[in-house]
Residue, then its C-alpha position, 0 to 999 in steps of 0.5 A: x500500500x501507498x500513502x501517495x494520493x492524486x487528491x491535489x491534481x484532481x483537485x486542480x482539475x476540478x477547478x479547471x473544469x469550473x472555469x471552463x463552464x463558468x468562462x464560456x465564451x472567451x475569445x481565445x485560448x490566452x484569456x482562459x489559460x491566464x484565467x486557471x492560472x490565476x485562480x490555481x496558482x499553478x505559477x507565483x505571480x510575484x517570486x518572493x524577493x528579498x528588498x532592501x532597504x535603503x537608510x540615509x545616514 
């Protein structure tokens, strides 16, 4: 027996098939790609980055 489960991908695909009956009627594949993206979080918007700050002294 394994511990390892696919609950995370059909979690994901479950998201993508809302969007895709919520979207009907996007123009193109682009808009609905950006869309799951978004809503998924398949990919970081931001990369976390380390900021510096600057003091006068």
């Amino acid at each position: 027996m394994s511990k390892l489960t696919n609950g995370l991908f059909e979690g994901i695909n479950t998201k993508i098939k809302l969007i895709q009956r919520i979207s009907f009627g996007y123009r193109n594949f682009g808009n609905l790609r950006s869309r799951i993206i978004l809503c998924t979080n398949l990919f970081a918007a931001n990369p976390k980055k380390e900021i510096k700050q600057l003091y006068a002294a």
